[in-house]
N, C-alpha and C positions, 0 to 999 in steps of 0.2 A: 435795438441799435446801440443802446449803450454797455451791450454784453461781451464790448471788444475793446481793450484798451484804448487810451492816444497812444499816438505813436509819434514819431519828430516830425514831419511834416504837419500834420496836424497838428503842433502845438506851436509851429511858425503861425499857423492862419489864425490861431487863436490870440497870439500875441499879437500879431497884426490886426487885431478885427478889434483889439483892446484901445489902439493909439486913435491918435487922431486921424482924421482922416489924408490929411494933407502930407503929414509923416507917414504912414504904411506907402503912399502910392509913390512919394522919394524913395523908400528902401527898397522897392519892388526896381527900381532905377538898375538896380545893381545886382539884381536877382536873374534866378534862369527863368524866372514866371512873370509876366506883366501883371497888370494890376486889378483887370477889372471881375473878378473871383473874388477878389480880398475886399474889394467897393462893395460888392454886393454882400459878402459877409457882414462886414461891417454894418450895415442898414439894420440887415436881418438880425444882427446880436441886438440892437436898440431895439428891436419889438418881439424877440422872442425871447431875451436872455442865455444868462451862461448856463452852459451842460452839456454833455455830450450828447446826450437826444436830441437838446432845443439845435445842438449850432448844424449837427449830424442832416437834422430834416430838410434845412435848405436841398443837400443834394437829392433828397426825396424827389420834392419838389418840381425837381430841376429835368429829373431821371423822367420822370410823371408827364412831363411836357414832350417829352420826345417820343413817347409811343405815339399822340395823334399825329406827327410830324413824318413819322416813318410810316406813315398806314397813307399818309395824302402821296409821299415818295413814292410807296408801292403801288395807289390807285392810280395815279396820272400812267406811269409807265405801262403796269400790268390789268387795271382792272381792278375791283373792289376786292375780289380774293385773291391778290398777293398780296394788296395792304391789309388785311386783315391776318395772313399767316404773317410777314413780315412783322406786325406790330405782337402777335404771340410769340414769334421768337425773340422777339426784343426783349417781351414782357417777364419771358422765364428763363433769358440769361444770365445764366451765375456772375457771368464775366461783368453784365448790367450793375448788376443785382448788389454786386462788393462795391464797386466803388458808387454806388447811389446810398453807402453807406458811411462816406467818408468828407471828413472835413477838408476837400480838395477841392481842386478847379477840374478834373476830368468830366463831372458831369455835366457840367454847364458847359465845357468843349466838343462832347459830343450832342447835345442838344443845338448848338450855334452850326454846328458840322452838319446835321440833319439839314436843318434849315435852310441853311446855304444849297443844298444837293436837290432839295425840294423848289428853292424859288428859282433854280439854274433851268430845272426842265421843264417847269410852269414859264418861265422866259422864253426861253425857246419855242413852245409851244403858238406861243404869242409876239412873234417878231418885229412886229410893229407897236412897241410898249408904246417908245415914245415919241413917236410921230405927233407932228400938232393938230392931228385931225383924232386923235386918240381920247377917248374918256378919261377921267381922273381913276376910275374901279382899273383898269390897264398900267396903271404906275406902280399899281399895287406886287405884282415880283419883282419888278428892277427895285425897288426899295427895303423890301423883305431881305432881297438876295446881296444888296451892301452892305446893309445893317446885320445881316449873320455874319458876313464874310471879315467885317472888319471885327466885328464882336470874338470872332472866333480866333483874330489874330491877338487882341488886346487880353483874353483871356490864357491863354498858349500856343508859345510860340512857334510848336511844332505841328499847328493846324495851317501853316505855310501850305500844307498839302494840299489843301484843300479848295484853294484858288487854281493850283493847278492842276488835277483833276476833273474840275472842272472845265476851265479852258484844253484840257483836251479833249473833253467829250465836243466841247462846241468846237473845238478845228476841226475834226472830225464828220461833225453834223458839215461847216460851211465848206469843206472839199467837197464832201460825196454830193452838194449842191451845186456847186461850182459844176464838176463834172458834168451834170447833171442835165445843166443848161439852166437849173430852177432858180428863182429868186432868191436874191441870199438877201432880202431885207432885212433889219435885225442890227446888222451890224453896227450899227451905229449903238444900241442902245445896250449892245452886248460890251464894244468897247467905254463907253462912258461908267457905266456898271463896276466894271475893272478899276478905271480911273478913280471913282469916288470912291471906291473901298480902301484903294490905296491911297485916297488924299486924307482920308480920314486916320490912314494909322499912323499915316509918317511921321506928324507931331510927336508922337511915342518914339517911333524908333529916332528920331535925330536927337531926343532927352534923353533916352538911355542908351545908347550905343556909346560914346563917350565912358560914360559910369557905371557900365557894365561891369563885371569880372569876369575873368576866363576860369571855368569850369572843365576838370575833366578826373574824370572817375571811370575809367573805360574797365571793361570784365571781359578775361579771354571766352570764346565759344566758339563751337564750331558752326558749319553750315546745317550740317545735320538737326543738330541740337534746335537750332533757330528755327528755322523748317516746323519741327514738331512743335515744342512750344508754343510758334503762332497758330498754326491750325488748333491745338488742342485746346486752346484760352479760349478760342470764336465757338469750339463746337461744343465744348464739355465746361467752359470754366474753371478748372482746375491745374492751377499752374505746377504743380507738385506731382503729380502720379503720371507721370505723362505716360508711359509705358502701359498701364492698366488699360489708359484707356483709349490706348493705341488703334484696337476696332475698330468702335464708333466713330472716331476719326478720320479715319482711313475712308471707312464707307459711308460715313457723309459727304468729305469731299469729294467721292467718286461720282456721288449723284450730282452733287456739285458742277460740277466740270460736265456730268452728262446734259444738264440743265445748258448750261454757259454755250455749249455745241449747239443744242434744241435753239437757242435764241438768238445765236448768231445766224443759225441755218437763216430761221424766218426774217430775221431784218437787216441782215448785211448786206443787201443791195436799197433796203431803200433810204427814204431823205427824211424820215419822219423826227419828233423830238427824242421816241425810246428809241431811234437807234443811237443817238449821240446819248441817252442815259443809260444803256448799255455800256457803249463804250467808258462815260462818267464809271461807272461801278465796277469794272473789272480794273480801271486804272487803281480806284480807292482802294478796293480788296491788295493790289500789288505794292501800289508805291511806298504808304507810309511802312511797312516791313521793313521795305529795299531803305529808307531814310533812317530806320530805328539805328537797323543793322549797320548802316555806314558810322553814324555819330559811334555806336560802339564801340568802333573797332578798335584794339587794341596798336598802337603806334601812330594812330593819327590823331594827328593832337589840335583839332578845331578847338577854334574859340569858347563852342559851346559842346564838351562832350559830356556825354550822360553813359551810366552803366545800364548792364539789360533787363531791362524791367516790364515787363507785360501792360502798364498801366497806359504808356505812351502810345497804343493801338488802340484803343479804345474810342477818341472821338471820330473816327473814320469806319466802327465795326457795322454801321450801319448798310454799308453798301456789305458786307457777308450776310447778311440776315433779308435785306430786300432781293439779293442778287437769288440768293437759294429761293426763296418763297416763289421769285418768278420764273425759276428754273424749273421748279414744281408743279407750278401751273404751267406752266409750256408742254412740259413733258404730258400731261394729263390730257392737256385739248384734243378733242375730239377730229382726228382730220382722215380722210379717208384712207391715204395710201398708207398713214402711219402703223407699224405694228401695236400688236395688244399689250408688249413689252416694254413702252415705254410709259404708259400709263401703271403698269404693276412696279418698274424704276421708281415713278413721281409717289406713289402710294409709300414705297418704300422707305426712300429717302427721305418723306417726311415724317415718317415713324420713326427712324434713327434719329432724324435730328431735334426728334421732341425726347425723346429717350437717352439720346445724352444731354441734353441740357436738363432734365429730370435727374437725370445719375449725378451729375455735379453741385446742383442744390440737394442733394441725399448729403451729403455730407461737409455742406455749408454750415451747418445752422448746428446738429445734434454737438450737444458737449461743449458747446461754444460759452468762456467763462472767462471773464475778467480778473484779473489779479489787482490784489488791495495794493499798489503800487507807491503810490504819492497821497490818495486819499483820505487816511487815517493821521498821515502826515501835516499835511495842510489843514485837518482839523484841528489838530494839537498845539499846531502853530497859531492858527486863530486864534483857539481859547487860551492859550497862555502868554504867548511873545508880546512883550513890553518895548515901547518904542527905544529906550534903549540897549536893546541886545539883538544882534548881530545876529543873522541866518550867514551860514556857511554850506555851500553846495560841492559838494567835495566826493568828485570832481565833477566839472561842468559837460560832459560830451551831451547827456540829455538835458540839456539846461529847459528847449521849451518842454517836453514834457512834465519837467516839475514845475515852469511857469504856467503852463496851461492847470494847473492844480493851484498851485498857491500865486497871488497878485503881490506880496509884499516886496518889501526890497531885499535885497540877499547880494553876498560878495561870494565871487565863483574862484574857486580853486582850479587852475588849467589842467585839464587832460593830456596826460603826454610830460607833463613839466617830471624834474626829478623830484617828484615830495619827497622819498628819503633821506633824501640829502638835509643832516639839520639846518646848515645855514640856509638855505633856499626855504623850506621849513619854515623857519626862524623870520626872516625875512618879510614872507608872507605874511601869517600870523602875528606877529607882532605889533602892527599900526592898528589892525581890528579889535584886537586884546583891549589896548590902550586906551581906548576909546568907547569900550562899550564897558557896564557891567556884567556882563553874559554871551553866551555863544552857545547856538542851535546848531548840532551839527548833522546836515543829512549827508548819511554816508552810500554811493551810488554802489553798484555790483561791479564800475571801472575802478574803483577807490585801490581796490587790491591790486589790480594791476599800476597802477599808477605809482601806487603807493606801499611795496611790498614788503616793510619793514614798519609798516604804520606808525611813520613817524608823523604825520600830524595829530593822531588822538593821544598818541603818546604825548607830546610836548603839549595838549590844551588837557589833559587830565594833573598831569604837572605842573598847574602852573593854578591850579584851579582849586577851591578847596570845596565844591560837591560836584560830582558828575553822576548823571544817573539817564540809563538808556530808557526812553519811554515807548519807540515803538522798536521792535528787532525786527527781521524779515530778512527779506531779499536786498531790502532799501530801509536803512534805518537811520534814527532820530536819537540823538545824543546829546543832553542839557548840561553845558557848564558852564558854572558861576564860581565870577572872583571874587565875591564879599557873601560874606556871611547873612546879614540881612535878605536877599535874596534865594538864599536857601529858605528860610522861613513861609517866605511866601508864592513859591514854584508851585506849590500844588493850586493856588486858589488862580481861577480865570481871571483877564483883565474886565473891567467895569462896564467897556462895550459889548460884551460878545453876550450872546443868548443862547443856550441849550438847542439845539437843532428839532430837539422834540421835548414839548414841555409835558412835566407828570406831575399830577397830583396826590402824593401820597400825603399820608400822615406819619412819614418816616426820616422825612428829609431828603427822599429823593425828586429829584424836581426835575431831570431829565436827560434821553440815552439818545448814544449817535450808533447807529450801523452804517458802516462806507458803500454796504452793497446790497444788492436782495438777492442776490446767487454768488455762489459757492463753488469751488471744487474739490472735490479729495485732495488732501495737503496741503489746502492752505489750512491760513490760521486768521480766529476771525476776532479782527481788534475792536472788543464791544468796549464804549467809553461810555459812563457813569456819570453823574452831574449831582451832587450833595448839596443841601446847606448843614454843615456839621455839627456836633457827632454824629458819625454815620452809628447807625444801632447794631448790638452784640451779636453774633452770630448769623449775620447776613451774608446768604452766598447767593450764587448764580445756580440756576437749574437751564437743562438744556435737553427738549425733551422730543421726539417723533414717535408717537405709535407706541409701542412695549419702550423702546429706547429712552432713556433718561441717564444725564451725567448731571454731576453738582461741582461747582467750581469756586473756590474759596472768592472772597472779595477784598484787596489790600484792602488795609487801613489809611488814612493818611493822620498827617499831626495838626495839619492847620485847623483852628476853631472859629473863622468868621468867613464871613464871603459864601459865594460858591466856589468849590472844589470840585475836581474833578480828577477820577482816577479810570484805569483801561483795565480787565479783565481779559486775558488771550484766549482764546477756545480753539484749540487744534483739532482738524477736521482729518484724524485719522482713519486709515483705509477701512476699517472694521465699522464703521458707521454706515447704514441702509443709505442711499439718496430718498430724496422727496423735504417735503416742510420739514421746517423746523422754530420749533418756538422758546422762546428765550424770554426769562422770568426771572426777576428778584425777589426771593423768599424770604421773611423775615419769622420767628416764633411768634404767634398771637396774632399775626395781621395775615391776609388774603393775599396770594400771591402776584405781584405787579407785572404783568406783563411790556419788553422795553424792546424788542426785538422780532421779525419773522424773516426768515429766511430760508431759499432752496438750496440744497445739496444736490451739487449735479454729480454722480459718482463714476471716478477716475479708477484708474489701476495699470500698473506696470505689467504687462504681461509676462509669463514665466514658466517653469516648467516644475514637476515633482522631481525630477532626477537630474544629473549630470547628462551631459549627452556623449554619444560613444565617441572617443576621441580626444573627449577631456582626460587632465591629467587632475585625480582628487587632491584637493591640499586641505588642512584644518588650518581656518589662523581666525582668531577671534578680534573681533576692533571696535573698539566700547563695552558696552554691554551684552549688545545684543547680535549686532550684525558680525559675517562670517564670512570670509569668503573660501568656499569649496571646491575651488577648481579653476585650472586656468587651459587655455589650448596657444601652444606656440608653435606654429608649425616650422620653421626656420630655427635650424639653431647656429646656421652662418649665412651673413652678409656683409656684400658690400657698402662700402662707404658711400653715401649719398643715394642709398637703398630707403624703402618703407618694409618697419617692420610691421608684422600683422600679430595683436595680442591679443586673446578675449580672455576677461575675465568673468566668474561666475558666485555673485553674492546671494546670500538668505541673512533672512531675519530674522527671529524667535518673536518680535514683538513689535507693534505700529512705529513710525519710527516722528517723532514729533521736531525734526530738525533737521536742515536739507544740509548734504554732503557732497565735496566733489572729491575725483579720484586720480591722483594723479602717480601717471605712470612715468619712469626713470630708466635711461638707459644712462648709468654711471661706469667709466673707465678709470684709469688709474694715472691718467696722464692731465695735467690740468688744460684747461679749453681757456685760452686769455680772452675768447669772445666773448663767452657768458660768462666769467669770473668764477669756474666754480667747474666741476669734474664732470659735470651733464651734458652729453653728445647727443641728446636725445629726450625729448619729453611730450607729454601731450597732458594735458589737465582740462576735466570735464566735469560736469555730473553724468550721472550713467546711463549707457546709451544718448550720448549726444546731450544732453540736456530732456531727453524723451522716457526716461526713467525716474524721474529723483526720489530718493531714498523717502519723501513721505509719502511715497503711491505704492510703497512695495507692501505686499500682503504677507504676512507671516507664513514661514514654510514654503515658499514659491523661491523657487531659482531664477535668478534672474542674469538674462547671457546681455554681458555688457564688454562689445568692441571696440578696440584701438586699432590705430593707425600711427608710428611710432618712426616718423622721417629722423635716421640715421645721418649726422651731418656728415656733411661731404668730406670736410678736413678730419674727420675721423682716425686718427692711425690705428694701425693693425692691430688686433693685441683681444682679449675675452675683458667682454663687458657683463656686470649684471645689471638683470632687469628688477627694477626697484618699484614698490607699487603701495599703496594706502590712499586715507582719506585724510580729510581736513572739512572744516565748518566753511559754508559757504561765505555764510557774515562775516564771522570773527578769524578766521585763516588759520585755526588752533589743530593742528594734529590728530588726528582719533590716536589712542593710545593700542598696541599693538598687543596680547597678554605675549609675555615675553620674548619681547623683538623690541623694545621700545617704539619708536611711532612709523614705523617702515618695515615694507616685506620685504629681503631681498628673495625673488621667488627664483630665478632660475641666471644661466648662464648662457651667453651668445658671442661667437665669433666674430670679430667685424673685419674682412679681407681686404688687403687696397685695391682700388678699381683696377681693372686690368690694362 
């Protein structure tokens, strides 16, 4: 569970699960989520602790509770064997299975979602709960079924569904009774039920409606798209390949639907509870869709709009998992007139529908690796940051993800703001300067965009008389100091902090942090060292699996007292085997210290020996190593407010120990007063989408890496070239070009005015 980043929702819960308790459930006031997910986090941080595993397990937990929950839903309506296939497809849903993985409220909304659906038709069942001639064991679902109902409202808001769903299945039941001539007793206890669910949440909703904000983030889509999407999330759990697994899909909900027929056949005339829990579960299967899909839509602009995200179907998935299990069993029963063909259907259908949710857990889990992101960061920070000197988040978009890492105080740089701008710059910067001896600067992967001219490291390397980067990456850690004194003693830890892992040597080292116990190809792995100094002569890093062994020098540092601590980077280049690896500090004369183990899970950019036919060959060398041989342009005129389509085709000679993006230029000769600058046209990426980067590429392997290159509409007529190269991910530096300086212009394109 912990072999998957946080992400920002997740490091809301965590910052909330941090305060008090009385403050998280005010800010929740104002949030698109109520509170009672972040309560119960909150609890669980006090008795399990921080981590991603500890806070992760809650929805374990939570997931854990809803298999018996779905198994009593499917016995009351179907019988023991629908709640037992019902709670197996629950058990091995990917679509489950992720978010019982996440520090979120979904799981605990569909657990309260269950519950609700289970004590609606156990109500039912028992019409007369609350009659005064009723036992106290007969209270027992109208009390179950408030206490879910409101639980599920206090937890997310868009479990609204789920009250009414439910009240359609029971209008449904009290018609066809009414009709019927039958006793509609119940009613009373069915509407009270209603009432206390809702007396119970209104206090929430008349404290936050008020201090609410209005939310909206809407994403265009079509019908079609939606359609698929939903089905393929319930059948397969893979919200990504939806076309693969288009099938399976297809032919589960065929059985689906053939089931839904078999069950309405048998109970659409009578008065029983599974016919109104029928009706319950075809409403569940439909509505929250038809609810996701409205809040989505693009132009409508509720109060509360949310973009489209698969997660928000989740608490209601339950009625598709009971709904098939008893369509299954329906279709199976043995009844006279019925052909032998619907039994070979139920056999069918539930082969598919365990064979896709099997296919979607096939590629849940393999290769699944966390990136050192914040990690190595916030250790750094621990062991060195004196109280006074300033962390600087620069800039703030993933503010909790770096809070859910590091608790200290820190002053956020806006996302969006002009940082190039010096005065703004200036501005900024300058009260925090003043004020502290030091400045920690973590520089985000939005820094560049924000900040394209990096004027903030510039103006705090100026102004500073030691800077010195300690971690680089993707997200990097940059220390400057305005007094000199402080340069002295930057390397040794402050007086609180303890080695994460304590060692006994007789060398002075006394203890090592690894951020991770897995790996992937291309990263790079920040092992941190822990002294009492002089560190001894000739001490390096060995890093060794099977025949495999590399040796890695060990800075030195200057400081003589304290403990010090210094980082060794070990790049986990493509040419390295996957499996263990073990990580040791060798010294001449002494025994080798073991400070590290760690998996390699092995990555690689796929590629090809050759060009492929169609490409056009180019040589252009960029760095050292890397090369690009080829490019395919199939347009060599378009329209203005056209997409142009480029691929380009890179190799390596050698592992590449430094991620690169590539950006591509479509430059005219007319200036653009938009962009400030002669670019009608750009796209900037790493390669293949971010789904390549240059430290997964294998030496000698061709690597087809596509653009998509939107020609602006204000374009006038006239031949533009297409311009192309790299740059450092981190540091925004140019690869050099051998003789082109830092840019290819590769080719030449027409742009026509629209007609």
């Amino acid at each position: 569970m912990a072999d998957h980043n946080i992400w920002w929702d997740e490091g809301i819960g965590i910052w909330l699960a941090r305060m008090p308790l009385w403050d998280s459930v005010r800010w929740t006031a104002g949030d698109v989520h109520p509170p009672l997910y972040y309560v119960c986090l909150h609890i669980w941080r006090s008795l399990a602790g921080e981590g991603e595993f500890s806070l992760r397990f809650l929805s374990v937990i939570l997931s854990l509770l809803t298999v018996p929950l779905i198994y009593r839903l499917g016995r009351i309506l179907g019988g023991s064997e629908t709640g037992f296939l019902a709670a197996l497809l629950l058990t091995i849903s990917r679509f489950s299975i992720w978010w019982a993985q996440e520090i979120r409220m979904y799981a605990l909304a569909a657990l309260l979602a269950t519950g609700s659906l289970w004590a609606a038709v156990w109500l039912w069942r028992n019409p007369g709960a609350t009659s005064n001639t009723t036992t106290t064991a007969k209270w027992v679902p109208w009390m179950l079924y408030v206490a879910c109902t409101a639980g599920s409202l206090y937890t997310l808001y868009l479990t609204a569904t789920v009250p009414i769903v439910t009240n359609l299945g029971y209008l449904a039941l009290w018609l066809r009774r009414r009709r019927a001539g039958h006793s509609t007793a119940g009613v009373r206890a069915w509407a009270t039920a209603q009432v206390a669910a809702a007396a119970l949440f209104l206090p929430w909703a008349l404290y936050a409606l008020p201090r609410m904000h209005s939310w909206s983030s809407d994403t265009p889509f079509t019908l079609s798209f939606f359609v698929q999407l939903y089905s393929t999330i319930l059948v397969v759990g893979d919200p990504l390949n939806l076309e693969t697994h288009a099938l399976l899909t297809v032919g589960t909900f065929l059985g689906l639907g053939l089931g839904i027929i078999a069950l309405i056949w048998r109970f659409w005339r009578g008065t029983s509870h599974r016919y109104s829990g029928l009706v319950m579960l075809i409403a569940g299967l439909l509505l929250p869709p038809i609810v996701v899909a409205v809040i989505s839509l693009p132009g409508l602009r509720f109060h509360f709009s949310r973009p489209l995200v698969p997660r928000y179907l989740l608490p209601l998935s339950a009625c598709y998992s009971t709904l098939l299990a008893w369509g299954i069993v329906e279709l199976k029963r043995r009844v006279p007139d019925r052909p032998v063909g619907c039994r070979i259907t139920a056999i069918g259908t539930a082969t598919m529908a365990v064979v896709a949710a099997i296919t979607g857990l096939s590629s849940f889990y393999p290769g699944r690796v966390r990136r050192d992101d914040y990690a190595t960061i916030a250790e750094v920070l621990r062991a060195h940051r004196r109280t006074d000197e300033a962390v600087l988040l620069y800039v703030d978009r993933d503010w909790p993800i770096f809070v859910a890492h590091y608790q200290g105080e820190r002053n956020d740089l806006p996302y969006g703001a002009a940082l190039s701008d010096p005065d703004i710059a200036e501005a900024l910067l300058l009260p925090i300067w003043e004020r502290t001896a030091a400045t920690w600067l973590v520089s985000t992967p939005e820094s560049l965009q924000t900040d394209p001219a990096q004027t903030i490291p510039q103006w705090l390397a100026a102004h500073s008389v030691l800077s010195r980067t300690l971690v680089s990456g993707e997200v990097s850690l940059t220390f400057y100091t305005r007094t000199p004194e402080r340069v002295e003693i930057q390397e040794m830890v402050v007086p609180s902090y303890s080695p994460p892992a304590w060692i006994d040597s007789d060398y002075g080292l006394v203890g090592a942090s690894l951020a991770q116990r897995r790996y992937g190809t291309g990263d790079t792995v920040h092992l941190g060292l822990y002294w009492i100094p002089p560190l001894p002569m000739e001490a390096k890093l060995v890093l060794s699996s099977g025949t495999q062994q590399r040796s890695f020098p060990i800075p030195e540092v200057t400081a003589t007292t304290n403990i010090v601590r210094n980082q060794v980077d070990i790049p986990l280049t493509p040419d390295l085997d996957g499996g263990s690896y073990t990580v040791e500090v060798t010294v001449p004369e002494h025994p080798p210290t073991p400070v590290g183990r760690f998996t390699l899970v092995p990555r690689a950019a796929s590629g090809n020996s050759t060009l492929p036919p169609g490409a056009s060959p180019v040589t252009y060398r960029l760095g050292k190593t890397i090369s690009l041989v080829g490019y395919a342009l199939p347009q060599t005129k378009i329209n203005a407010g056209e997409t142009l389509a480029l691929t380009l085709y890179w190799r390596t000679e050698a592992p590449q120990d430094t991620r690169y993006k590539v950006f591509t230029h479509l430059l005219g000769t007319t200036y653009n007063a938009r962009t400030g600058n002669f670019l009608w046209g750009q796209q900037d990426n790493e390669p293949v989408s971010g789904q390549a980067a240059t430290t997964l590429w294998a030496p000698g392997m061709i690597i087809e890496d596509p653009y998509l290159i939107h020609v602006d509409a204000g374009a006038p007529p006239g031949l533009y070239a297409v311009e192309v190269g790299m740059y450092g991910l981190i540091d925004g530096v140019r690869l050099a070009v051998a003789g082109e300086g830092d840019a290819i212009r590769l080719a030449e394109i027409e742009v026509e005015a629209v007609p």
